[in-house]
C-alpha positions in Angstrom: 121.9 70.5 173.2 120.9 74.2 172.4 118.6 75.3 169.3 117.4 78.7 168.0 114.2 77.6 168.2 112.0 74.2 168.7 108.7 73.4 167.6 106.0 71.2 169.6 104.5 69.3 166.8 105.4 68.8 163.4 101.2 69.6 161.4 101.2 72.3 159.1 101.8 74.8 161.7 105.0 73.4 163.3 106.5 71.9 160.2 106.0 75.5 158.2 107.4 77.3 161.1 110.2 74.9 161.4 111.1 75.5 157.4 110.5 79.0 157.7 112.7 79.5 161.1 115.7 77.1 159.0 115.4 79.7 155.9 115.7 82.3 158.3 118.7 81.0 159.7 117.7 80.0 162.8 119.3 76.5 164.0 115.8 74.9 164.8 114.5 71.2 166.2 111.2 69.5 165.8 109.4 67.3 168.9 106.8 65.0 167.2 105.0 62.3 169.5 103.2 60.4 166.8 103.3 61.0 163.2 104.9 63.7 161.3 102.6 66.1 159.5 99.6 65.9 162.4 96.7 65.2 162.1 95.6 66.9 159.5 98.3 64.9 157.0 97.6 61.6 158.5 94.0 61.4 159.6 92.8 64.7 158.5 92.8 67.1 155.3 94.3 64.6 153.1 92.7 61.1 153.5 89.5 62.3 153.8 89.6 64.0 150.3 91.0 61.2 148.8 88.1 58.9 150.4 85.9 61.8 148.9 87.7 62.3 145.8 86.7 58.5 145.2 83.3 58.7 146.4 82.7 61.4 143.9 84.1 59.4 141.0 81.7 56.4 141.9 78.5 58.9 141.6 80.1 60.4 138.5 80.6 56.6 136.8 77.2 55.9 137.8 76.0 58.9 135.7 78.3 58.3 132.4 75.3 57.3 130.4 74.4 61.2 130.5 77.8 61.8 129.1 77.6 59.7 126.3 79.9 57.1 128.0 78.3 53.6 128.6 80.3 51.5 131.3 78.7 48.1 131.7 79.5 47.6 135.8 80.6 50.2 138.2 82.2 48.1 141.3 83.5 50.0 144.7 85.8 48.9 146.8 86.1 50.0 150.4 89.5 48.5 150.7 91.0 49.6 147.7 89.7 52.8 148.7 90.7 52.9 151.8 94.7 51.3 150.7 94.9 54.5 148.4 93.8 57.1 151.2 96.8 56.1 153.1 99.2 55.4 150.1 98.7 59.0 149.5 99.6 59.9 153.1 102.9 57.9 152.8 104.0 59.7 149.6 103.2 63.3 151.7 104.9 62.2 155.1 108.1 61.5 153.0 107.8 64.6 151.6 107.8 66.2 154.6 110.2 64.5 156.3 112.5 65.4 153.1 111.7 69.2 153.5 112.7 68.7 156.8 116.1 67.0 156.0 116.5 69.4 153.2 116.5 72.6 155.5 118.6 70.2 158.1 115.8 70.7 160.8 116.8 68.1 164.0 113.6 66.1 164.3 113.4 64.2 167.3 110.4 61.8 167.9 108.9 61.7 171.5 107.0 63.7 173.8 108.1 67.2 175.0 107.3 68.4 178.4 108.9 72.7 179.6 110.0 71.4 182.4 111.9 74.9 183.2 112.9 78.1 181.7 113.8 77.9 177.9 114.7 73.6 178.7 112.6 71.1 177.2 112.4 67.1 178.3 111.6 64.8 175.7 110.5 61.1 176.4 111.7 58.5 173.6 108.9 57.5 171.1 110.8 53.9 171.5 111.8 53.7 174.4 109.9 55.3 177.1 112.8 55.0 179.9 114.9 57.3 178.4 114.5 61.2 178.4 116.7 63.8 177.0 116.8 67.4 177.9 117.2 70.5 175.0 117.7 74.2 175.6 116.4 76.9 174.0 116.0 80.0 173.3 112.7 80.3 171.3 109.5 77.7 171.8 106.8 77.2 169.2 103.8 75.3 170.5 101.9 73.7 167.8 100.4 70.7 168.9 96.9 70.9 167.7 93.7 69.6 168.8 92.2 66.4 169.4 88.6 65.2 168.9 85.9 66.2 171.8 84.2 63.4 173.6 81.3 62.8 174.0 79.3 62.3 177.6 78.6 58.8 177.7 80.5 55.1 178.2 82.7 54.5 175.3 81.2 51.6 173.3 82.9 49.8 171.2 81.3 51.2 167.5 81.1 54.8 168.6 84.2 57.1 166.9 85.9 59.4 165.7 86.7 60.8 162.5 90.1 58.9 162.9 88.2 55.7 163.3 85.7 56.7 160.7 88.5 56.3 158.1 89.3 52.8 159.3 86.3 51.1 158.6 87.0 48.4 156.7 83.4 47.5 155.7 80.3 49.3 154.4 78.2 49.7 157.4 73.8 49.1 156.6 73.1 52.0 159.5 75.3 54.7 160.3 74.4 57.7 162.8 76.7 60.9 162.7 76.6 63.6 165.8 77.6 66.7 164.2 77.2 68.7 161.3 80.3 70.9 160.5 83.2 70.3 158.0 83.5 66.6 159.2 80.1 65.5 160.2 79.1 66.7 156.5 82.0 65.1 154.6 81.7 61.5 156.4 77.8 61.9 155.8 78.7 62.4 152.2 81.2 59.6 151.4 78.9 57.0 153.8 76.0 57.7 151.6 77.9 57.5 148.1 79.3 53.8 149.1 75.8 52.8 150.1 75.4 53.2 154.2 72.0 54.9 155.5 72.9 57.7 157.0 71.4 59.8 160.0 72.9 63.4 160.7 71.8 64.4 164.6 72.8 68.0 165.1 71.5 70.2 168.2 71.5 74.0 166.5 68.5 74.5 163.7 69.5 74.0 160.9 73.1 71.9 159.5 76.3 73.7 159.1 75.6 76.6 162.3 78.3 78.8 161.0 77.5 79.2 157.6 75.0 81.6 155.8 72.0 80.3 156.2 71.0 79.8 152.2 74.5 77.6 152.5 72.8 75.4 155.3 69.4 75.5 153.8 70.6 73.8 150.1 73.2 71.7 151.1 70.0 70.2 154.1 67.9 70.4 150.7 70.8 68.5 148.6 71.3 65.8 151.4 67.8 64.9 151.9 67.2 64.3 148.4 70.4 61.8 148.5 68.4 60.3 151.3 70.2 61.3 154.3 67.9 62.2 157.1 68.4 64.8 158.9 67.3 64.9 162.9 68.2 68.9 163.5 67.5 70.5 166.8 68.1 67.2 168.0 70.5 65.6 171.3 71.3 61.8 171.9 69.6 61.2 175.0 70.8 57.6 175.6 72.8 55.1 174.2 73.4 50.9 174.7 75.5 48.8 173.5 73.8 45.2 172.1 75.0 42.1 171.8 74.2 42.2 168.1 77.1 44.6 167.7 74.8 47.5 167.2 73.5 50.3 169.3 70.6 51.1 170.3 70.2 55.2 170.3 67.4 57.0 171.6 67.4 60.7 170.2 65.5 63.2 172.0 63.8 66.7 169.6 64.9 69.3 172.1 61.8 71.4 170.9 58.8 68.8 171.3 60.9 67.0 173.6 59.5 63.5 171.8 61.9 60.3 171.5 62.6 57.7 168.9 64.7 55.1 169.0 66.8 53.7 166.3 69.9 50.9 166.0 73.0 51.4 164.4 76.1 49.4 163.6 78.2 52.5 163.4 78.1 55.9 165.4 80.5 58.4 164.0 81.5 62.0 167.3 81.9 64.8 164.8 81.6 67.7 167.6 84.6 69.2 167.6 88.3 69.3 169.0 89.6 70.5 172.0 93.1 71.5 172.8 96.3 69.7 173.1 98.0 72.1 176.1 98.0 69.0 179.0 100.8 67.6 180.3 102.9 70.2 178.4 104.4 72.0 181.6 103.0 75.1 180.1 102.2 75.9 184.5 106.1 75.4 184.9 106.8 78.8 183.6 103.8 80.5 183.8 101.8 80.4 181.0 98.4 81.4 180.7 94.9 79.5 179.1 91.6 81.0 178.2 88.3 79.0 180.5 88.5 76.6 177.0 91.9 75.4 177.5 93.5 76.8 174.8 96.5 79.0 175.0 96.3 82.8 175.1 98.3 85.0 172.9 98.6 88.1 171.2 98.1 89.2 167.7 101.8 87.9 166.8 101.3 84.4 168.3 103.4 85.0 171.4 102.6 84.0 174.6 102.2 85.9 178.3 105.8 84.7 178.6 108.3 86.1 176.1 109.8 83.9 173.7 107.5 81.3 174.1 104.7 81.1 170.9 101.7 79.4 170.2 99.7 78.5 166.5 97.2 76.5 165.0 94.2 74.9 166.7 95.9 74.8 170.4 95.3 78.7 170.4 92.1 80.4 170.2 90.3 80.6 166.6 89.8 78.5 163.5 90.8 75.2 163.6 91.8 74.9 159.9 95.1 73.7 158.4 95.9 76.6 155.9 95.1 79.1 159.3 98.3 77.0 161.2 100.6 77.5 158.4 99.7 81.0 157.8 100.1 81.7 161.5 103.3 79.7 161.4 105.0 82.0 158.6 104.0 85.2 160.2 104.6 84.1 164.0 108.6 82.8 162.9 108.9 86.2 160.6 107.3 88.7 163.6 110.0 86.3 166.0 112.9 87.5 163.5 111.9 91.4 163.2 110.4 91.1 159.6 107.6 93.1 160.7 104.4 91.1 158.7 101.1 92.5 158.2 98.5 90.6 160.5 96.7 87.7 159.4 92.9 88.8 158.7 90.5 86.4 160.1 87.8 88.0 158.2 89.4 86.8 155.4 89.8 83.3 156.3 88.5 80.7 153.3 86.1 77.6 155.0 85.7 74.9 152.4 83.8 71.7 152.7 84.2 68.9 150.2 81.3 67.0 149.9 79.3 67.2 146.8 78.1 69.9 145.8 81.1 71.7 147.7 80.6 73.8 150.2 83.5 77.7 150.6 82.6 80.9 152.2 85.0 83.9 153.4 83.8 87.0 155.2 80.5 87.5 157.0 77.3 86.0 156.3 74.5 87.8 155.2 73.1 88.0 158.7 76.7 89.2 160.4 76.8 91.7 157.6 73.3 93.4 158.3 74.6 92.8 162.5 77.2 94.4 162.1 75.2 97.4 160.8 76.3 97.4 157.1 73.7 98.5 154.3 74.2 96.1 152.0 73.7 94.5 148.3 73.3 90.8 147.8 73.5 89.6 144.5 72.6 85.5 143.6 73.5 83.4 141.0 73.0 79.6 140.4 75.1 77.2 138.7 71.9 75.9 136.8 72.2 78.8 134.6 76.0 78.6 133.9 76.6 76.9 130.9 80.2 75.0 132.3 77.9 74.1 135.1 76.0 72.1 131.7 78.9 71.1 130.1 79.8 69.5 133.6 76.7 67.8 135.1 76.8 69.9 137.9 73.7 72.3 137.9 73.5 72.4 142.0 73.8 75.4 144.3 74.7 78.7 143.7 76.9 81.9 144.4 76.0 84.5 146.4 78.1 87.8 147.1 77.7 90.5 149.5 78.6 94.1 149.2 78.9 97.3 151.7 76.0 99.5 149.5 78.1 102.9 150.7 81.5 101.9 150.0 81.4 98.6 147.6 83.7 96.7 150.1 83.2 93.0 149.2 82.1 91.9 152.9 81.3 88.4 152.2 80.7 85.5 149.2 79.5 81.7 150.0 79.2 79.3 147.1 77.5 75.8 146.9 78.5 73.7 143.7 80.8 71.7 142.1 84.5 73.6 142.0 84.0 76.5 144.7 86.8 75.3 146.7 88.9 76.4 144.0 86.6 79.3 142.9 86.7 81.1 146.4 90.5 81.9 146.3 89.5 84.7 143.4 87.5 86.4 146.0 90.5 85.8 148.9 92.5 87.6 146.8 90.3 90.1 145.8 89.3 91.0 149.5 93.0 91.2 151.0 93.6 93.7 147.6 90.6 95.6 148.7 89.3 95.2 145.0 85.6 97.0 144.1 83.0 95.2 142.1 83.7 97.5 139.0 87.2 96.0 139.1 85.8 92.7 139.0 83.2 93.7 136.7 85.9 95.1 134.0 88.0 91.8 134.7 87.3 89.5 131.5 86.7 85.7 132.8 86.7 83.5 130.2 83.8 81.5 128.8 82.9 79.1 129.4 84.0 78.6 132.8 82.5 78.5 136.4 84.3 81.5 137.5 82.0 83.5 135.5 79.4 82.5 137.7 81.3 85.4 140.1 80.8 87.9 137.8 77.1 86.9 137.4 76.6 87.4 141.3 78.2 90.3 141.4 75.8 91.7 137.9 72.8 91.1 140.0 73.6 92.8 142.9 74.3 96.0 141.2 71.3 95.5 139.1 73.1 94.5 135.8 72.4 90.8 135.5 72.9 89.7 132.0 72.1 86.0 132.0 69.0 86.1 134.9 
């Protein structure tokens, strides 16, 4: 059987590029080898904001006296919790699979394997004896990442964040290795239902790629919840016990000292590495960078022509909205629609813990590297009065401006909302917008989006409210 085009993996790069290729009218097949939508869908983005999303209510219950609101017993349950998480994922996986249906995209479960120019093989999901061959003449790999592991004996309590969301009780001692977008959410939720939680993270200072006022409150925020936090810090060793636990001995990679704690639950946040094995990608040719990922150009396509590549199994962020936005203009570029570029630069990275964590453009420090004169203007939420209204004085927004030309080069918010907040300032960098457009932009009051305007006041010296 011959398509237009078929997609390797069906996340939100390789559905979105399915759907777009089908509007486009390209006759167009998806190869899925576990669940449709990725990981992302499944084990990803979505269940861990729900798991989140009910953490956050539990602190907020336990608060409602402040409100005015008495409620006589707030009860969580992990199960429940846990049941909804992956209701929710149900009710998106059928959507999907309708899209799908609805733009009459083949999907075909098992795993693909180029086996020779423009022919895939596919192995049955079901029934592993019997392979298929398809033709085509475009190839879309999108088949993500999977989580890095770590460098010791696999023991029975250490995993992943997949395994992380399948804990079916509340652990008394929980140790996470990692602190970027994951390490920082489980942290979060663990804490909320009532686990002690360690963070071990080897770099300074939690959340390496952030601006470092970011890392600094949120380490601030955590502590005070009664996380502890073991920075510039390496497992050395680990056991497994016959209590179930494991015994962990963490080494300070500056003082070079040792303690040694026991857990019942270790959690590998350290990152993904590429899905490109065992995908005959050496069958016709096609090239990896030393990291494993695959290498392509600014359009997604591949040393070989016709063959693509998105999302986290090519070089770059590994970030749901990134694969679907690379999905769009990858299909589009394929068809001759001539897209603009996606800029990286302009990439939102939102955490969802509590206070939230969203930044876009360079930090502080990468703005001032980069050899930009700059103005950096700060304003926190604890003089916002919807910040008040809400209960949610924490963090802050700061914004950062090119002093010669006013290009907005950077913004990175702490606080409740500013993983809806930072799409304002996507929009406003991609439209190359000044701060005396944002300035003479009315935002209503009260609201937390005036806290932008606020930042923006003080850099240029006009601060109202501070």
């Amino acid at each position: 059987m011959h398509f237009d085009l078929i997609v390797i993996g069906s996340g939100p790069g390789g559905y979105v590029a399915a759907i777009r290729a089908a509007q486009l009218g390209l006759k167009t097949a998806i190869v899925e080898k576990h669940e449709l939508g990725g990981v992302c869908l499944n084990w990803g983005c979505i269940p861990t904001k729900s798991l989140l999303t009910s953490a956050y209510l539990f602190q907020l219950l336990q608060k409602s006296n402040k409100f005015g609101i008495n409620v006589q017993k707030v009860e969580l349950k992990l199960e429940k919790i846990l049941d909804r998480s992956r209701q929710i994922v149900e009710e998106l996986q059928k959507g999907v699979e309708c899209l799908i249906k609805k733009n009459e995209i083949k999907l075909i479960y098992g795993t693909a394997k180029i086996c020779k120019e423009n022919t895939i093989t596919v192995n049955n999901k079901y029934q592993d004896q019997d392979q298929y061959q398809y033709q085509f003449s475009n190839l879309i790999i999108a088949t993500g990442a999977k989580p890095k592991q770590l460098d010791f004996p696999k023991i029975p309590n250490l995993v992943n964040y997949k395994g992380a969301m399948s804990i079916r009780e509340i652990p008394k001692n929980i140790l996470i290795i990692g602190s970027g977008a994951i390490g920082l959410e489980l942290a979060y939720f663990y804490n909320v239902i009532g686990s002690n939680v360690i963070i071990v993270e080897k770099h300074s200072h939690l959340l390496p790629n952030a601006d470092k006022e970011i890392s600094l409150e949120i380490s601030k925020t955590f502590k005070k919840k009664g996380i502890k936090l073991l920075t510039n810090s390496r497992i050395k060793e680990m056991k497994y016990l016959k209590s179930k636990q494991t015994k962990i001995e963490i080494e300070d990679l500056q003082t070079k000292s040792t303690i040694k704690i026991k857990v019942d639950y270790l959690i590998s946040a350290i990152g993904v590495t590429p899905y490109t094995k065992n995908l005959g990608l050496e069958n016709v040719g096609i090239k990896l960078t030393p990291n494993g990922h695959i290498k392509v150009n600014e359009y997604y396509e591949t040393n070989i022509k016709n063959y693509y590549a998105i999302g986290d199994v090519i070089p770059g962020f590994s970030l749901a909205h990134v694969a679907s936005q690379e999905a769009k203009l990858c299909v589009e570029k394929m068809m001759g629609l001539n897209p603009n570029k996606l800029n990286y630069n302009n990439i939102p990275m939102c955490i969802y813990t509590n206070p939230e964590i969203a930044f876009v453009g360079y930090s502080e420090k990468e703005a001032l590297e980069k050899g930009f004169e700059i103005k950096v203007g700060k304003f926190p939420f604890s003089a916002l009065g919807k910040a008040k209204i809400n209960g949610e004085t924490e963090g802050f927004i700061k914004v950062i401006f090119d002093k010669k030309y006013g290009e907005w080069l950077g913004c990175h918010m702490i606080g409740k909302g500013v993983t809806e907040l930072i799409t304002e300032v996507i929009i406003a960098r991609n439209l190359e917008t000044t701060p005396t457009d944002i300035l003479q932009s009315t935002h209503p009051h009260p609201s937390i989006n005036e806290s932008i305007v606020e930042a923006i006041e003080k850099a240029y010296g006009k601060s109202i409210h501070i």
